[in-house]
C-alpha positions, -999 to 999 in steps of 0.1 A, spaced: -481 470 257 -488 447 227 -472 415 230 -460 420 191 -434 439 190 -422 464 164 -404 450 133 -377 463 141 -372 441 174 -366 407 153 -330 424 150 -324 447 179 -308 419 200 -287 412 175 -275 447 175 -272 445 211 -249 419 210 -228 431 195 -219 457 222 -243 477 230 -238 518 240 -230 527 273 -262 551 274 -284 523 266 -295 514 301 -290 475 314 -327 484 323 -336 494 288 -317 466 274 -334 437 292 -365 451 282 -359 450 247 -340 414 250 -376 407 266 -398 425 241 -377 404 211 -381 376 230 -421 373 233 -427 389 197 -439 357 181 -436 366 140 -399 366 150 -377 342 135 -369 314 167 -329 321 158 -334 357 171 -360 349 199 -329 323 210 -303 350 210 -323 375 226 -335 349 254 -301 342 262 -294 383 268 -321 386 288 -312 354 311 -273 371 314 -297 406 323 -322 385 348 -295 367 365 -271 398 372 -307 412 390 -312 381 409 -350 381 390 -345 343 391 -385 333 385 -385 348 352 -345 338 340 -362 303 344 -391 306 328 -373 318 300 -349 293 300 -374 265 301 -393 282 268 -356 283 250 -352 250 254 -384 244 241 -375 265 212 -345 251 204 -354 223 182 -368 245 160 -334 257 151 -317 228 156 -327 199 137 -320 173 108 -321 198 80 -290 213 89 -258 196 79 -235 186 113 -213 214 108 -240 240 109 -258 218 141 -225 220 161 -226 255 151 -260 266 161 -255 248 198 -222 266 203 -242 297 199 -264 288 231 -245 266 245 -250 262 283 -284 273 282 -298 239 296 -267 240 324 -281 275 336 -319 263 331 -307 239 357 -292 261 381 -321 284 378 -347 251 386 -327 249 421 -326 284 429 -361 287 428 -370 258 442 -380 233 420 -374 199 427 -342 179 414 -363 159 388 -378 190 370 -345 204 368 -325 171 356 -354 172 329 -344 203 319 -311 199 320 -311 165 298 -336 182 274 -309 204 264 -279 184 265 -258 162 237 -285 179 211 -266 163 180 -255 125 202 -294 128 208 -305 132 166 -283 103 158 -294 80 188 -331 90 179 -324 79 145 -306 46 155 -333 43 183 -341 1 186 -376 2 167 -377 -35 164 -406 -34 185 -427 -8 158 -415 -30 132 -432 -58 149 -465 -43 153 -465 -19 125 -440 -30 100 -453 -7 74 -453 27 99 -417 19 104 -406 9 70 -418 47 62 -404 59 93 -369 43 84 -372 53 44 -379 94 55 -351 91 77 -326 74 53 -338 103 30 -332 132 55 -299 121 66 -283 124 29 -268 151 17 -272 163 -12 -243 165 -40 -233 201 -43 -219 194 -82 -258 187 -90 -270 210 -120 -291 234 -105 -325 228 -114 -325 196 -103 -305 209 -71 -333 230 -66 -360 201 -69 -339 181 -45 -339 210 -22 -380 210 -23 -381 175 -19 -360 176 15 -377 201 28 -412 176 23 -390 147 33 -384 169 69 -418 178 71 -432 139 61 -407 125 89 -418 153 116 -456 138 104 -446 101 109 -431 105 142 -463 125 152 -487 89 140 -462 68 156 -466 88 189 -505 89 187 -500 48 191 -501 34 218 -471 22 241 -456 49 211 -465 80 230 -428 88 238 -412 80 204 -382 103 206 -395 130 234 -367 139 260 -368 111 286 -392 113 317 -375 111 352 -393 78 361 -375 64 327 -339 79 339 -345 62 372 -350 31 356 -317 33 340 -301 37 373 -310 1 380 -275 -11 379 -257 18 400 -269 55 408 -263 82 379 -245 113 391 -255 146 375 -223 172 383 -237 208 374 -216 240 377 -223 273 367 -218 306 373 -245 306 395 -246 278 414 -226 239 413 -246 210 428 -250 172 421 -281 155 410 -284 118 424 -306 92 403 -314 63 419 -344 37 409 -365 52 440 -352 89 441 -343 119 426 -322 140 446 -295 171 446 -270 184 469 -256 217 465 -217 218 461 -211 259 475 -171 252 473 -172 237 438 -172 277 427 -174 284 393 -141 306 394 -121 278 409 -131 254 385 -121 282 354 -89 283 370 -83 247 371 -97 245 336 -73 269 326 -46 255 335 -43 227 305 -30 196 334 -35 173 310 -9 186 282 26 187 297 57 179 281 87 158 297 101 194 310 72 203 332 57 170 338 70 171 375 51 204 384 16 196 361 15 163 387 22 184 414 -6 209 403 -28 178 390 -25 163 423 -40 195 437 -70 196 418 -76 160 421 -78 166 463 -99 199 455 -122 178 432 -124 149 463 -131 174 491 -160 197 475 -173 174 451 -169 132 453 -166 126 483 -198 146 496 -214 127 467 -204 95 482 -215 108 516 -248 117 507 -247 80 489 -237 64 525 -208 45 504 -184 30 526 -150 35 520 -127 3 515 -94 3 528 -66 -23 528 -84 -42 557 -110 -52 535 -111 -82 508 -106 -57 481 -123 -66 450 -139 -43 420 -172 -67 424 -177 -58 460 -180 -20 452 -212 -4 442 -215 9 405 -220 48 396 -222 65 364 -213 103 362 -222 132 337 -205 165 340 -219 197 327 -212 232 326 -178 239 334 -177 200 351 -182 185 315 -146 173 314 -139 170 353 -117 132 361 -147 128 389 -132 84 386 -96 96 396 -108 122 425 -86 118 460 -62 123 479 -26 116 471 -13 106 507 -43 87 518 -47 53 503 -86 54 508 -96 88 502 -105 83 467 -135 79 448 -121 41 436 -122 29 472 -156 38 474 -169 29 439 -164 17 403 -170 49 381 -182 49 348 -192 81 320 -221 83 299 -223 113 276 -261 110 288 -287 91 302 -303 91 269 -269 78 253 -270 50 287 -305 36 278 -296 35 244 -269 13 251 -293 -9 275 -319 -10 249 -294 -23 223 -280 -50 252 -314 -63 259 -326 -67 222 -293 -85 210 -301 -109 192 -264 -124 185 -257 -154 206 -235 -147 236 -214 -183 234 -201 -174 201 -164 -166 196 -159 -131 198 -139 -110 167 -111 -86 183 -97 -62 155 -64 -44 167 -56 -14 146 -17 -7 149 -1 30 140 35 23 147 46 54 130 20 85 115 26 110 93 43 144 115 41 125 146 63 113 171 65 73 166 52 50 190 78 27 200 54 4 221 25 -3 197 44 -38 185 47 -47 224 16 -37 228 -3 -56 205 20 -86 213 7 -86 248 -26 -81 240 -27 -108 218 -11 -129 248 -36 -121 271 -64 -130 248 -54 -161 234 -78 -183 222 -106 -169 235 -111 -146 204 -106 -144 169 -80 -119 164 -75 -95 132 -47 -73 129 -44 -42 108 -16 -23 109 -9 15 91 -43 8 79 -63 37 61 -99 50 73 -122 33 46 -100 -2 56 -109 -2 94 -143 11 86 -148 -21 68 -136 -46 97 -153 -24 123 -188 -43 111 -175 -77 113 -155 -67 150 -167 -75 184 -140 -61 202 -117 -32 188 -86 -21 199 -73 14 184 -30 16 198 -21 47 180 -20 85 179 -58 107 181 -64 141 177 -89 165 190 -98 192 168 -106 224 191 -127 240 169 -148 209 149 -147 180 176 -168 162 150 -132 156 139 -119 147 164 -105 107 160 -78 79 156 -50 95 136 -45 61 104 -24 62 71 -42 82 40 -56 59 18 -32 58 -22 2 79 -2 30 71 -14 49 46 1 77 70 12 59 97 20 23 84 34 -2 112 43 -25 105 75 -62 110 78 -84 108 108 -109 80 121 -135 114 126 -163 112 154 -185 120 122 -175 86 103 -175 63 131 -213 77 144 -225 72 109 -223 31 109 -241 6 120 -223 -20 141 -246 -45 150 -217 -68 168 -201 -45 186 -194 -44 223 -163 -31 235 -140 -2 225 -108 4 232 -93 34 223 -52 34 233 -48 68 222 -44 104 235 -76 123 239 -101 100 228 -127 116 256 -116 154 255 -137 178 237 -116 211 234 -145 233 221 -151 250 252 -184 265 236 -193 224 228 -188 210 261 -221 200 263 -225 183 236 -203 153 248 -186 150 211 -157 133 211 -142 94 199 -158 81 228 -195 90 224 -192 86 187 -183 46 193 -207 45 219 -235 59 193 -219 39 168 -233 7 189 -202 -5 212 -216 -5 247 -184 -3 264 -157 21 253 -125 29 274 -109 60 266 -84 88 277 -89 126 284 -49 130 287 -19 114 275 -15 77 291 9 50 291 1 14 274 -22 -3 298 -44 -23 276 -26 -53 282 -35 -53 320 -75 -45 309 -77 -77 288 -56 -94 314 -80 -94 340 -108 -107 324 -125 -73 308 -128 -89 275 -156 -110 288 -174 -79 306 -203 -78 287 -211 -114 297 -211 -106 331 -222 -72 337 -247 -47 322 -238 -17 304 
């Protein structure tokens, strides 16, 4: 058979998806998916749908060999569908419509037997697609600039010229001759990545990270790779000398959709009692098939009351969720009735949307070029009361005690029912910021997902409220910033189930943004930011890495 297929085969999958006939056979349906999928004059976008039929088709047969080398080629297609020429609405778009593909390409490298580092390359190849544009764009290229400060000038220039949009009231003809000129600008900046590559200590300008590079960002504590699908759930452990997974059979996929399903995290004063109850539960079940054989396998040893107990004695671990683990509380893991069985007596737990996202922060850290001794800038934004929200009776306590624990050891700016543009303004200048107020997280756009402030010109009786959006706060440059924190509710939950692994949410956004600390919540949480500047947290970046 002819490796091009018919014309008609760029849309069959399509059709297909749609819901295909009960007397079209599920053999004569894969081999269609398959025959789309290998005709190469077909448009990537249907090549992408059609792979991901044919993986469903595959892995339903247990014909696990060719599900992954399918897989493996998606992902290799998938930049060409995904990329800097479409706006961020369409990006997020486009990724929901494959979204898990590098979670299952991962599954499928361990079923077959591939070893752990193939399939975490895989798996990070595929993940955080849009974090991963905008921290390839914000990449540290001081070191281009000092060897070829003309490469990266044009570099910089293309890139500046890509990433703005263009105004939709424009006349059309000269719409039109902007729209030709982007299109050259993508193509020109595709070009100059491609030279910049061909120099040398270059040659991975922007490529997906090798595993000896994610090692070496485990330098400071082992990164913990939590993958669950439908087909398999198992833990990838990076450590400066290894690579290694454990399969996790009890952390079923079902389970975890029940759990998931469940909504702990959202429970008014009514129900609170049972959610805990039910929260509890899944904590133990996330300990007992998950953490704790992590921490096993890591030989971590358990503190206990007997012990000098202190967060500097305990070894350092950062964790990623994906698949149906992306939003998994792996930090707060334990059992309720035993005051060691919990992943905080045996470590101190950390996120990173990826490891990617991680070395960008360490490449940031080690090229600082701001003096250390200087006194830091705190900014505390304040929301007391928001538009159709409940008020927040303990913001003024709050900040009060905040400011107490501080002291004189920063310079303190307080903003209070500020509007967007205001705090976007002070952010630059900030060290430190400290968000006490209301967020949101938009379920169908986490892009807008943010701090809820005060609309900008309301009227003073009746102020409208606009949101501090992941998409604002990823788009600026904050070249002092090192810690975040975020005193409001769901500041690290993405509700877009078909975004999950995309990791976009108020958290990564600062972190992209250029804080290298951010503190966050996935559920509703009572003030405790005094306590976290209290104990010394403010200095944090002076004492540890990232």
């Amino acid at each position: 058979m002819s490796r091009l297929a018919p014309p008609r085969s760029r849309n069959v999958s399509s059709q297909l998806g749609r819901g295909a006939s009960p007397k079209v056979s599920t053999a004569a349906a894969l081999d269609t998916y398959r025959r789309a999928w290998h005709c190469p004059n077909a448009p990537p976008f249907v090549r992408l749908r059609a792979s991901r039929h044919a993986l469903l088709l595959l892995q339903d047969r247990q014909v696990f060999e060719a599900a992954y080398r399918i897989s493996v080629d998606a992902l290799d297609l998938l930049p060409h569908v995904h990329n800097r020429s479409l706006s961020r609405n369409d990006q997020q778009h486009v990724v929901s419509l494959f979204s898990g593909l590098a979670a299952s390409a991962c599954s499928l490298a361990l079923q077959v037997g591939k070893p752990p580092s193939e399939a975490l390359e895989v798996l990070e190849k595929g993940r955080a697609l849009i974090l991963g544009l905008l921290i390839d764009d914000r990449s540290d290229v001081s070191a281009l600039r000092a060897v070829y400060p003309d490469l990266c000038t044009k570099y910089e220039s293309l890139r500046e010229e890509v990433n703005t949009p263009i105004k939709s009231n424009t006349d059309q003809r000269l719409r039109q001759i902007a729209l030709e000129r982007f299109s050259e600008a993508i193509e020109e900046l595709e070009e100059c990545i491609e030279e910049i590559r061909r120099l040398p200590q270059f040659s991975r300008f922007q490529k997906a990270l090798a595993t000896e590079y994610m090692q070496k960002c485990s330098a400071e504590g082992c990164i913990i790779v939590v993958n669950a699908t439908g087909l398999r759930s198992d833990a990838i452990i990076i450590s400066p000398t290894n690579c290694a997974a454990i399969p996790l059979p009890l952390l079923g996929a079902s389970e975890a959709e029940d759990w998931l399903g469940q909504d702990l995290t959202n429970a008014s004063s009514g129900d609170r009692g049972a959610r805990n109850k039910a929260y509890r539960e899944f904590l133990s079940w996330l300990w007992q098939n998950c953490v704790k054989l992590v921490f096993q396998e890591l030989r971590y040893r358990i503190q206990t009351s007997a012990d000098s107990f202190s967060a500097d004695s305990l070894p350092r671990v950062w964790w990623i969720g994906t698949g149906l683990a992306s939003s998994f509380p792996f930090h707060a893991a334990g059992e309720t009735g035993h005051a060691s069985e919990n992943a905080y007596c045996c470590a101190v737990s950390s996120y990173t949307p990826s490891i990617k996202a991680l070395a960008y922060s360490r490449e940031r850290a080690s090229g600082e070029a701001v003096s250390r001794n200087r006194q830091p800038a705190l900014l505390i934004v304040t929301m007391g009361t928001t538009p159709d929200a409940h008020s927040l009776d303990g913001v003024k306590a709050e900040r009060c005690e905040v400011e107490a624990a501080v002291g004189a050891s920063a310079r303190i700016r307080h903003l209070d029912l500020p509007d967007v543009a205001t705090v976007m303004r002070h952010l630059g200048e900030s060290d430190i910021a400290h968000f006490a107020c209301h967020g949101v997280s938009d379920s169908t756009d986490p892009s807008e997902s943010g701090p809820l402030l005060q609309a900008a010109g309301g009227a003073d009786r009746n102020p409208g409220r606009e949101t501090l959006s992941v998409r604002q706060v990823s788009q600026i440059r904050l070249p002092h910033a090192e810690i975040a924190y975020l005193s409001a509710c769901s500041t690290a939950e993405n509700q877009a189930a078909r975004l999950m692994d995309e990791v976009v949410h108020v958290v990564s956004g600062f972190q992209v943004a250029g804080f290298r600390h951010v503190v966050g919540c996935l559920w509703p949480s009572s003030e405790c930011g005094p306590k976290f500047y209290q104990r010394g947290n403010l200095a944090i970046h002076k004492r540890r890495r990232v």
